[in-house]
N, C-alpha and C positions, 0 to 999 in steps of 0.2 A: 504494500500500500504506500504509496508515495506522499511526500510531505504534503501536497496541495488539498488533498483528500481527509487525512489526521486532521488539519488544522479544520479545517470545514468540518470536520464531524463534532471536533472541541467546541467551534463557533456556534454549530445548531442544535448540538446536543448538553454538552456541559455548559457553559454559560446560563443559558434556558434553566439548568436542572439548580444552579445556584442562586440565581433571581429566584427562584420558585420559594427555597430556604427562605429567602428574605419576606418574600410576601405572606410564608404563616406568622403572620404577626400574633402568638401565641403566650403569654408570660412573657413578652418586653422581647417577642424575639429568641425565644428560648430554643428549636430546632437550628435555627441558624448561630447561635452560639454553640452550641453546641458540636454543630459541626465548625465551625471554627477553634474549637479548644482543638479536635481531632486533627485538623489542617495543622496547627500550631505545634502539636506533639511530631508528625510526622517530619514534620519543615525542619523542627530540631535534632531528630533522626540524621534528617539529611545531614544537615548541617555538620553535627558532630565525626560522620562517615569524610566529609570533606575535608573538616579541619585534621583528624586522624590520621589521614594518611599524609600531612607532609609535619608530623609530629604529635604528642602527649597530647590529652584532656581528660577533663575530671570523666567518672564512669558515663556514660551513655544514659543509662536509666535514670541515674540521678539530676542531669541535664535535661533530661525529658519532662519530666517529672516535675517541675522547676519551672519549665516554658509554658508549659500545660496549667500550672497554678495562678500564673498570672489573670490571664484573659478569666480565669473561672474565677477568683480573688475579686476581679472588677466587677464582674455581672453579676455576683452574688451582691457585693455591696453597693449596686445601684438598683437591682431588685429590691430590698431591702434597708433604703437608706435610713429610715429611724432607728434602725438597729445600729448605723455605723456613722452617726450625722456629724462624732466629734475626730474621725478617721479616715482616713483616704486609706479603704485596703487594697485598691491596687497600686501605690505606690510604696506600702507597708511590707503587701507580696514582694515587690521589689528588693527593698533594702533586705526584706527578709531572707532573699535568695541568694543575694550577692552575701552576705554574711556568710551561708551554710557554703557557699563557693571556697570564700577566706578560709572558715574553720575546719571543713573538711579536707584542705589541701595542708592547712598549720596541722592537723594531727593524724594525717594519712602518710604525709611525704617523711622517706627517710633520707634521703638526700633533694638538695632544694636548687641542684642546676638548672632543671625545666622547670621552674616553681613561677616565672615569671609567665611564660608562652603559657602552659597551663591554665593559669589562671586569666589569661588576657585571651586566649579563645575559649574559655567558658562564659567570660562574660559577654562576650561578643555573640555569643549563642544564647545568650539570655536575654539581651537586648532585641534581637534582629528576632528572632523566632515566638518570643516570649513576652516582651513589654510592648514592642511596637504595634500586634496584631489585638493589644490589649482597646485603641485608639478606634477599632471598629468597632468593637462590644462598646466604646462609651456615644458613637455615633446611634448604635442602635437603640439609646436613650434617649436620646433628643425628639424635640415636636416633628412631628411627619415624618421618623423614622423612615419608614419604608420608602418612600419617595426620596428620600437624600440618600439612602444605602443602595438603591438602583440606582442614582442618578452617578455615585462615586464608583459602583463597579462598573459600570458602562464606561462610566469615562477613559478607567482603565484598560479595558477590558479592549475596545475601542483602540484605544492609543496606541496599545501592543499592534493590533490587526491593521491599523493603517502604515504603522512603520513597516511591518511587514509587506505589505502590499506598494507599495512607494516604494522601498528595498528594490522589490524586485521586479518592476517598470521600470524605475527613472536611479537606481543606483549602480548600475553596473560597474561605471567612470567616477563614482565619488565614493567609495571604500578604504577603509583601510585607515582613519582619519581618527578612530581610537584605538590603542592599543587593547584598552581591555577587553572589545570585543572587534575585531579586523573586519569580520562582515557585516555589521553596521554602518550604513550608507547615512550621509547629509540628507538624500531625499527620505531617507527611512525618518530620520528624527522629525523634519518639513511634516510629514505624514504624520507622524506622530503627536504634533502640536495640534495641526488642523484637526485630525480626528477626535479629540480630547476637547479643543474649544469645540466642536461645531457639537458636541454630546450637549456640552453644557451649555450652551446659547438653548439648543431643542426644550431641554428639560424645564430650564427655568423660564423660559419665556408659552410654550408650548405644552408641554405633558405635564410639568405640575406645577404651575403661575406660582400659584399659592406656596408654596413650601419654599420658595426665593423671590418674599415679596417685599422689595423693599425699593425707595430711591433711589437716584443715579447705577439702576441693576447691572445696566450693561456695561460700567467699566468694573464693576465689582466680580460680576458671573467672567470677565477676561480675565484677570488678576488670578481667580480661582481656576481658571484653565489652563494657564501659564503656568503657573504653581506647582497643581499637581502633576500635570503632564513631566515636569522638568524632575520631581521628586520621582516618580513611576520611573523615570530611563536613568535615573541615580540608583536605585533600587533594585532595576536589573542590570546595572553595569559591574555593579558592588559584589551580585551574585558572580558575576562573569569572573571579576577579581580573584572571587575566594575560589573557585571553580579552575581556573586557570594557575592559581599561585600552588593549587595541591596535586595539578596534571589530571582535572576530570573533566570529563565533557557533559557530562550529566549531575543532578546530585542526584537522581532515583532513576525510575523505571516504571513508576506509577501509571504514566498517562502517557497516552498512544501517542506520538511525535510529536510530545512537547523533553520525555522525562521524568523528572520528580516532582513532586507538589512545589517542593521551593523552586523549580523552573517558573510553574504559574502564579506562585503567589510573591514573588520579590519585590515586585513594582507594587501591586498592592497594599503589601506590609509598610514599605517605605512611603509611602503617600499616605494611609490612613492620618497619622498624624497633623501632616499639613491642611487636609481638609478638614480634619474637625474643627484646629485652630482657625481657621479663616471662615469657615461657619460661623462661628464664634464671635471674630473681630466684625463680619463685611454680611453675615444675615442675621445678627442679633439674637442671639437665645443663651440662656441662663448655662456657664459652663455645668459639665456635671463629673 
């Protein structure tokens, strides 16, 4: 089955099947956290398999473990906020884990020459896999949830597929321009802005007025397309980095000619944050 075909079966079949997650709007979102804790654990799978082979990390399971507590840490304490109104527990999860990273490596390690790399790609897998993916569960708290969670995977989702597709039309003669990924085209990235702004122009002005209704919208909904578009292609460039700096071409095998889950979810992860924040600043709602 050749790439053109996987990527189209991705486009009209998974995509579809993870908006669908998002639209059971059940307990604040609960199927769709859910499968995102799942996503989260796996991503750190990967991750740890990448960082591993060009060096030490703390146990696998214990890193899993850890990435996985975060996002479930935030949804429980925004499901439940009178329970934890004088607490932030997913930033509590946080310190909490990077501690058990510290303590377990000061009384596991009997020599402390990799005690430094150790510890700097576990936390780096606790970050990327584990806190970052924590910024969608706090999206899928916000008013009109469901409308800004399709409107944020789309855009990504989107982003990816236009770079691709520009890629490979109009990039033949302009490759090779980043290192960390050589077949990344100037037209792939062009593609990539355009598809990401033109998501988020539809959304807010068209498919859900209401959920980005505010003044001067359209330099605001740009700003937020620029943004996250440019976070999304940091986010899979970064994977490309660690991916490349360990000599892997994949971090899984999960999914039919993409890879691993962290193939699909890189740009995601790294973006969620930036569009909450700017929900936040440029559509006004209460952080949470």
């Amino acid at each position: 089955m050749n790439k053109l075909v996987q990527r189209l079966l991705i486009f009209f079949i998974g995509i579809p099947v993870v908006l669908g997650f998002v639209c059971l709007d059940v307990f604040s979102h609960l199927p769709f956290n859910a499968l995102l804790i799942v996503i989260s654990a796996i991503a750190a799978s990967e991750l740890c398999t990448i960082f591993s082979s060009g060096g030490e990390t703390l146990p696998k399971p214990l890193l899993i473990s850890l990435c996985a507590a975060i996002p479930t840490c935030t949804y429980i304490s925004l499901l439940f906020p009178r329970w934890f109104f004088a607490f932030n527990l997913c930033d509590g999860a946080l310190i909490a884990a990077v501690f058990i990273i510290f303590a377990f490596e000061i009384f596991s390690a009997r020599t402390f020459e990799k005690s430094n790399a150790r510890i700097a790609r576990s936390v780096c897998t606790l970050l990327y896999a584990g806190f970052l993916p924590s910024y969608i569960t706090k999206i899928s708290f916000t008013p009109f949830s469901t409308e800004r969670l399709v409107t944020f995977l789309v855009m990504v989702f989107i982003s990816d597929s236009a770079a691709w597709l520009f890629g490979m039309l109009f990039g033949k003669n302009n490759r090779g321009k980043v290192a960390a990924s050589p077949n990344k085209s100037i037209a792939g990235f062009v593609g990539a802005y355009l598809g990401c702004i033109l998501v988020a122009f539809l959304a807010s002005y068209l498919v859900f007025p209401y959920a980005f209704s505010v003044s001067n919208k359209a330099l605001r909904v740009l700003v937020l397309g620029i943004v996250v578009c440019t976070a999304s292609i940091v986010g899979d460039l970064a994977e490309s980095v660690f991916k490349r700096s360990a000599n892997v071409k994949d971090s899984g095998k999960i999914i039919l000619g993409r890879g691993g889950i962290l193939d699909c979810v890189d740009s995601v992860f790294m973006a969620a944050p930036f569009y909450y924040y700017l929900l936040i600043q440029l559509f006004y709602f209460p952080s949470v």
